[in-house]
C-alpha positions as CSV (number, residue, x, y, z in Angstrom):
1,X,-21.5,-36.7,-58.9
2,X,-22.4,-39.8,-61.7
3,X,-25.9,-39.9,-60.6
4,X,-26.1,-35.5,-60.8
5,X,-24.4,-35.8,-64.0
6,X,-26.7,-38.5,-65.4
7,X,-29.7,-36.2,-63.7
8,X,-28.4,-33.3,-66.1
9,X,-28.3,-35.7,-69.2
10,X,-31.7,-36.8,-68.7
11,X,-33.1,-33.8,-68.4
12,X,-34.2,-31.0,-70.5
13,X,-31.3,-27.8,-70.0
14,X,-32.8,-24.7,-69.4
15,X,-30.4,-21.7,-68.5
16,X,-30.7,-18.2,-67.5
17,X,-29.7,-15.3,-69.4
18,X,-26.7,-15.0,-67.6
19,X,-25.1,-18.0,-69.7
20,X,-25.5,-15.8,-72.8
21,X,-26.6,-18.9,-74.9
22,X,-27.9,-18.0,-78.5
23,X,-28.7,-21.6,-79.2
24,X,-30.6,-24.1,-77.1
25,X,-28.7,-27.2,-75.7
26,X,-31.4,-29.6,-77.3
27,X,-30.1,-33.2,-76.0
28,X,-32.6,-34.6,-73.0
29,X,-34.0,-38.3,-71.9
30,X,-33.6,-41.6,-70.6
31,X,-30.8,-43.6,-72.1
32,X,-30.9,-47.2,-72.6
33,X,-27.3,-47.9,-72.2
34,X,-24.7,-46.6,-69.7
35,X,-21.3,-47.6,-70.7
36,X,-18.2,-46.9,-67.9
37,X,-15.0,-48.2,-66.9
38,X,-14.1,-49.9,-63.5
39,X,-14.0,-47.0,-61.6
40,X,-15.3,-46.7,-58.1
41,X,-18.0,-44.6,-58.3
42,X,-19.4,-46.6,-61.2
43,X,-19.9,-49.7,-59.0
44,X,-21.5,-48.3,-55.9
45,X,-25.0,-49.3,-55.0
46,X,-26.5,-46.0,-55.1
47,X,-25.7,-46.0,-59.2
48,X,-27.3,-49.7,-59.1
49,X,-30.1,-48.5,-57.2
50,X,-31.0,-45.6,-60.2
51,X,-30.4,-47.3,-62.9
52,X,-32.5,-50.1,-62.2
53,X,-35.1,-47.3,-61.1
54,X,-34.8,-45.6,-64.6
55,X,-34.8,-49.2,-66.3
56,X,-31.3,-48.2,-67.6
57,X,-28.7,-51.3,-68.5
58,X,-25.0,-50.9,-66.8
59,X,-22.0,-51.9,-69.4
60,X,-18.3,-51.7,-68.1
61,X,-15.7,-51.6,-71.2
62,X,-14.1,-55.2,-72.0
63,X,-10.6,-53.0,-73.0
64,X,-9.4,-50.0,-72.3
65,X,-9.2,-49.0,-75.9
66,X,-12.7,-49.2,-76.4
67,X,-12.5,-46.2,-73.9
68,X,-11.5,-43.9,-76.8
69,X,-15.2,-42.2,-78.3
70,X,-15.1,-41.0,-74.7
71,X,-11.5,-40.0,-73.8
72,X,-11.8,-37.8,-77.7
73,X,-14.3,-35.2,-76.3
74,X,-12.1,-34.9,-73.2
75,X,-9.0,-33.9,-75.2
76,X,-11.2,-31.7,-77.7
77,X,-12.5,-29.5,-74.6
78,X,-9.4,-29.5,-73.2
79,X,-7.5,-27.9,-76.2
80,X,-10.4,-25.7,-77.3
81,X,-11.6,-24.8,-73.9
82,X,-9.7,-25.1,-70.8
83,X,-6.3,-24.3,-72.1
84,X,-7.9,-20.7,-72.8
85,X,-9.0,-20.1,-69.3
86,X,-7.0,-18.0,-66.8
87,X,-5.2,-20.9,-64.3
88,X,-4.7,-23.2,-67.3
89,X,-2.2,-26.2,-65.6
90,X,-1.7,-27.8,-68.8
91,X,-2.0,-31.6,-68.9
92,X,1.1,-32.7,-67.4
93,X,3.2,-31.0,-64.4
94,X,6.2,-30.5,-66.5
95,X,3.8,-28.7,-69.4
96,X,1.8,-26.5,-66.1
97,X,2.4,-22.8,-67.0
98,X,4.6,-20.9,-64.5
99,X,1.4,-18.3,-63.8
100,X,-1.0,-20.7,-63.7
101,X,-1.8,-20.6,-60.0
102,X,-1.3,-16.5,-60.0
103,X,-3.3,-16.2,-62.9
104,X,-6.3,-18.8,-61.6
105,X,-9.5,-16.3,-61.0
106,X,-12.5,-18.4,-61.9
107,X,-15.2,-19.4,-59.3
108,X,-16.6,-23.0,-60.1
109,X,-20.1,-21.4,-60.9
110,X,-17.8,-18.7,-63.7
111,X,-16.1,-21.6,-65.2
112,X,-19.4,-24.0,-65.5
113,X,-20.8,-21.2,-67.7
114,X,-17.7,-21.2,-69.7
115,X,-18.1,-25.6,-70.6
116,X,-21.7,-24.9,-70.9
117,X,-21.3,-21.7,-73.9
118,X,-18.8,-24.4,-75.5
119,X,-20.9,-27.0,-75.4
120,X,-23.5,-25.0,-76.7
121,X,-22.8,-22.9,-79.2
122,X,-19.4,-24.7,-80.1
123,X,-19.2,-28.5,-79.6
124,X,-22.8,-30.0,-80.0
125,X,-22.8,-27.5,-83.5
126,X,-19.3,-29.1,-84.4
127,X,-18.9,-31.6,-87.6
128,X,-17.3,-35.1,-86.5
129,X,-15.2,-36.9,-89.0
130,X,-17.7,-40.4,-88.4
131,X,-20.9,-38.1,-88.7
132,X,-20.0,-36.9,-92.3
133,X,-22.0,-34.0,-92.9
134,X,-23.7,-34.1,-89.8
135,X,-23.4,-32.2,-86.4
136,X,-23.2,-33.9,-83.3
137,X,-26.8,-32.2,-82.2
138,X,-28.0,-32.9,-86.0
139,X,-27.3,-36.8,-85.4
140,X,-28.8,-37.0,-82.0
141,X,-31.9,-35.6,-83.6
142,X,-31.8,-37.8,-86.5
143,X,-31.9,-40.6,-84.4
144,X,-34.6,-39.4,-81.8
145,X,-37.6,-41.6,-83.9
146,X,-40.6,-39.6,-81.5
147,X,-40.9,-37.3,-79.1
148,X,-39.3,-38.8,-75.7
149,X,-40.9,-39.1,-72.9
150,X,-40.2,-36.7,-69.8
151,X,-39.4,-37.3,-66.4
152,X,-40.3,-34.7,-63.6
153,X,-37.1,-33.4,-61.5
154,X,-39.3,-34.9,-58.8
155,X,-38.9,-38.0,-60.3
156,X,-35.3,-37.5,-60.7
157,X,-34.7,-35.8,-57.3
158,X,-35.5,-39.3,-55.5
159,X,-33.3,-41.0,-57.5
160,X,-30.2,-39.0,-58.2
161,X,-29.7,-36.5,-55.2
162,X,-27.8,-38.0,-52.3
163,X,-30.1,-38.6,-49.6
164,X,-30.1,-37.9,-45.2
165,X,-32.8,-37.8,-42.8
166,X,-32.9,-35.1,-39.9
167,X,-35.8,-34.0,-37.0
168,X,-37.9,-31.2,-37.5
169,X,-37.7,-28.7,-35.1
170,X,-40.3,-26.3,-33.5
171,X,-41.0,-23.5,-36.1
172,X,-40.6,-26.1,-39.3
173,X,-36.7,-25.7,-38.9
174,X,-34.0,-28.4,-39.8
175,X,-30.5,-28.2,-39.0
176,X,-28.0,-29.5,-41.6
177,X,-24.1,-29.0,-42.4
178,X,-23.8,-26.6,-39.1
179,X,-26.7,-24.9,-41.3
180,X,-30.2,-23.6,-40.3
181,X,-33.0,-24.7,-42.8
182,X,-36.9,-23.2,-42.9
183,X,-38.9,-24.6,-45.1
184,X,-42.9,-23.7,-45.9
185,X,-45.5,-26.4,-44.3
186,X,-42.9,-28.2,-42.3
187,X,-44.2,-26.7,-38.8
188,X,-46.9,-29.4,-38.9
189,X,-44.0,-32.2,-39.0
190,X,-42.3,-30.9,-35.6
191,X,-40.4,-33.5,-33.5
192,X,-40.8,-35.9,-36.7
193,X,-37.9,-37.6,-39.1
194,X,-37.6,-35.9,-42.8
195,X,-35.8,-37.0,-45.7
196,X,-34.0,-34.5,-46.9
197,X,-32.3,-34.5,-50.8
198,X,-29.3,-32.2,-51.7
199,X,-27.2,-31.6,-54.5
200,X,-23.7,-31.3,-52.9
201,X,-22.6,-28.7,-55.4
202,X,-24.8,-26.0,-53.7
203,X,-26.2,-27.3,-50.1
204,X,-28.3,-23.8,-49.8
205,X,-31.0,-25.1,-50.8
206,X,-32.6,-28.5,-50.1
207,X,-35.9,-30.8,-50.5
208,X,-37.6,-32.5,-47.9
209,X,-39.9,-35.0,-48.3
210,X,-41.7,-37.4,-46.0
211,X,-41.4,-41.0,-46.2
212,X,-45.4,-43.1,-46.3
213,X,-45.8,-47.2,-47.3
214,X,-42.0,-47.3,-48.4
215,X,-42.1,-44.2,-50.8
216,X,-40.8,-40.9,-50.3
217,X,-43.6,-37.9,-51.3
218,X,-42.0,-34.6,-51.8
219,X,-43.0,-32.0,-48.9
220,X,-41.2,-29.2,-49.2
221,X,-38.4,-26.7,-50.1
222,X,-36.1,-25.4,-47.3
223,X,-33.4,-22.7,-47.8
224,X,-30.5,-21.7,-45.3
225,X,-31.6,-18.2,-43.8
226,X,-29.8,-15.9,-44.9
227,X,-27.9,-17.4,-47.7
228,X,-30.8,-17.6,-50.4
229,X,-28.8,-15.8,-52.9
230,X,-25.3,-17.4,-52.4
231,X,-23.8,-20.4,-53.5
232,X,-22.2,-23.1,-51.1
233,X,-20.6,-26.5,-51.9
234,X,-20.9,-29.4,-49.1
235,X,-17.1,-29.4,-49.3
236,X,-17.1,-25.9,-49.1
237,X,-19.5,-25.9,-45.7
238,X,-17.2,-28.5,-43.9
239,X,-14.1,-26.9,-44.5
240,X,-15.5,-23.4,-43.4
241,X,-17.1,-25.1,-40.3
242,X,-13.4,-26.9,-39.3
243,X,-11.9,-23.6,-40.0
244,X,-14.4,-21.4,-37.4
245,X,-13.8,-24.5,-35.0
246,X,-10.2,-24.5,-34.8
247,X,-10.8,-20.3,-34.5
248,X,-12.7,-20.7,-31.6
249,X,-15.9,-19.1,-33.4
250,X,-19.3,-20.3,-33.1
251,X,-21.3,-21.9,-35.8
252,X,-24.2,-20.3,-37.4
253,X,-25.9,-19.1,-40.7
254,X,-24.3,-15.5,-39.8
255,X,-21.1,-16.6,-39.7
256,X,-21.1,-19.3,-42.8
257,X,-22.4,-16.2,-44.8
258,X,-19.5,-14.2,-43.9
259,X,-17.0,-17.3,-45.0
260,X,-18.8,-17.1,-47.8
261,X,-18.2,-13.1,-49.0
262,X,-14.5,-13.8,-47.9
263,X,-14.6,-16.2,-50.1
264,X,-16.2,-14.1,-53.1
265,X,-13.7,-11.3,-52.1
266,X,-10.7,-13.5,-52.4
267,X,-11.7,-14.5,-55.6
268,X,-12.5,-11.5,-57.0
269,X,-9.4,-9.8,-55.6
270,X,-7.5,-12.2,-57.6
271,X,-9.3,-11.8,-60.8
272,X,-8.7,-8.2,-60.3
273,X,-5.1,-8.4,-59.9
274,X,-3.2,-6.8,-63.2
275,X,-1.3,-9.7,-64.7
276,X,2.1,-10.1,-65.9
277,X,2.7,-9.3,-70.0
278,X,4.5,-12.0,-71.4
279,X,5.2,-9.9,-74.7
280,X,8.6,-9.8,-75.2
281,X,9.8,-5.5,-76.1
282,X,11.9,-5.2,-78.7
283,X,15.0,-3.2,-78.3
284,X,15.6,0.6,-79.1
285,X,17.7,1.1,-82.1
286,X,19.9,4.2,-82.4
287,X,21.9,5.8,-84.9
288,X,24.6,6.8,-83.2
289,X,25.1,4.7,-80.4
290,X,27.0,6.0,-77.4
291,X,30.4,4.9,-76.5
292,X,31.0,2.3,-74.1
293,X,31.1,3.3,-70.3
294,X,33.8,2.6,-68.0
295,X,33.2,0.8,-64.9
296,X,34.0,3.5,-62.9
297,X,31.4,5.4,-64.5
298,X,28.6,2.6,-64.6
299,X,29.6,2.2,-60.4
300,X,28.9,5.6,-59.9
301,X,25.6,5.8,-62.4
302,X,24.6,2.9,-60.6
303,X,25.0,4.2,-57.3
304,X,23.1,7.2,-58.3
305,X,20.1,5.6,-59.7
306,X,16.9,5.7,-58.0
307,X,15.2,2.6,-56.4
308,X,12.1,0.8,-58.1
309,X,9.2,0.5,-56.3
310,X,7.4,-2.6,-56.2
311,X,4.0,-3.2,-56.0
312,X,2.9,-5.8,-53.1
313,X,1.2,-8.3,-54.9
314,X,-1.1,-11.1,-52.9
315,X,0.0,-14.4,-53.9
316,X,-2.4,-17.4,-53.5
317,X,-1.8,-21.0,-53.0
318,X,-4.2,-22.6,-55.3
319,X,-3.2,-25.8,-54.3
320,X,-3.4,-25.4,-50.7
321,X,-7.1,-24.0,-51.5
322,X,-7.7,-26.7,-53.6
323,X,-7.7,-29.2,-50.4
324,X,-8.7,-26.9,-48.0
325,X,-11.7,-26.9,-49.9
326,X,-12.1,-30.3,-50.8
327,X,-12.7,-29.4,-54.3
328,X,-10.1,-32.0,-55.5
């Protein structure tokens, strides 16, 4: 996920309508620096591998104070953002909201939209108290002394996607994640090795590219039949596929595509769901208040009194979800 994210920040964004963006999200290119703290992913080999690729010099903080410019932005979206969203769990377990979990409706692709209008049209617009007068997108293009060179997502793919290799099969099919592939101009490579590259937030579509003299030259794009307009996760895939297994039901692009509309349905049955007012009502006042019952009156009234009906509410274990899907 360093390497996608570092992808995104090097490239220029481009979104759809659907993100309702009224500004443009101007910030793109190559940095020179990339400061981290000691954290796993920021030593593996892979993250080496690109950023002596890209020509890009690693820096791990000294202190943990000095971890501060980037730990600010975190708390800023945190208050301004994500503590407006439905499933809101607060930072600590003792601040979590008692509907959090029955309130959570979001899909990862609803609440990516959500970051990405703050960013936008919010944050990158917003004054900073060390920038004086100046926005956070004003500085970065005060700074930018030309126009910075581009990189191709070609370029990038090699580099930042994670990487497998798989045989072509007869009819320029590949078979990936308990998934079916077909990709144009692949039938010619039959019985031979591919590279394939994938980003592992949505696995239904995937580039394959053959390796010649130590290189790997971009072939093709393959989509899982059938599920060219959804969205599936790698985590996602695995945990549907051990969840089929252990029903006894058979594997296939059919029956991943149905895991995936129960999916959508769950989620959107949830969003649906009417949720509990936390306005408090104020009490009636009356002129002339009523004397005071006497128990034997209030047994007998309450004896009398008909029976609420509840509605049956679906409750979901967000939690349990949460690992099921390996989102977490």
């Amino acid at each position: 996920m360093v390497c996608l994210a570092l992808r995104h920040a090097i490239l220029p964004k481009q979104y759809s309508s659907t993100y309702e963006l009224s500004q443009l999200w101007g910030t793109y290119g190559v940095p020179q620096y990339l400061y981290t703290d000691g954290g796993k992913e920021f030593n593996s080999k892979h993250l080496e591998q690109v950023a002596s690729e890209l020509k890009i010099v690693l820096c791990q903080r000294r202190y943990p104070a000095e971890g501060g410019i980037v730990e600010r932005p975190f708390g800023t979206l945190n208050s301004e953002l994500f503590a407006t969203l439905p499933g809101y769990t607060g930072n600590t377990p003792k601040r979590r909201p008692k509907q959090a979990e029955s309130s959570a409706s979001l899909t990862l692709m609803q609440l990516e939209k959500h970051i990405v209008r703050y960013l936008v049209e919010r944050y990158n617009l917003g004054l900073d108290v060390r920038m004086g007068d100046q926005t956070r997108l004003g500085r970065w293009e005060a700074e930018r002394i030309a126009q910075l060179p581009l990189l191709s997502e070609r370029e990038l793919d090699i580099c930042l996607m994670r990487r497998d290799r798989r045989v072509v099969y007869r009819g320029g099919y590949i078979q990936f994640a308990n998934l079916h592939y077909r990709g144009e101009h692949l039938e010619g490579y039959t019985g031979r090795w591919v590279v394939l590259r994938y980003n592992p937030r949505d696995i239904t579509s995937i580039l394959i590219y053959r390796e010649e003299g130590g290189k790997d030259l971009f072939l093709s794009r393959a989509h899982a039949t059938g599920l060219e307009t959804e969205m599936l996760s790698y985590a996602e895939a695995q945990a549907m596929s051990r969840r089929l297994r252990a029903a006894g039901r058979s594997l296939s692009n059919e029956s991943m595509f149905n895991e995936v509309r129960s999916r959508d349905r769950e989620v959107e049955t949830q969003r649906r769901q009417p949720k509990r007012s936390s306005k408090k009502i104020a009490p009636a006042v009356f002129p002339d208040p009523a004397p005071t019952p006497s128990p034997a009156e209030v047994e007998s009234e309450s004896e009398e009194a008909p029976q609420i009906e509840v509605a049956d509410v679906r409750v979901f274990d967000y939690d349990a979800l949460k690992q099921e899907f390996e989102l977490w």
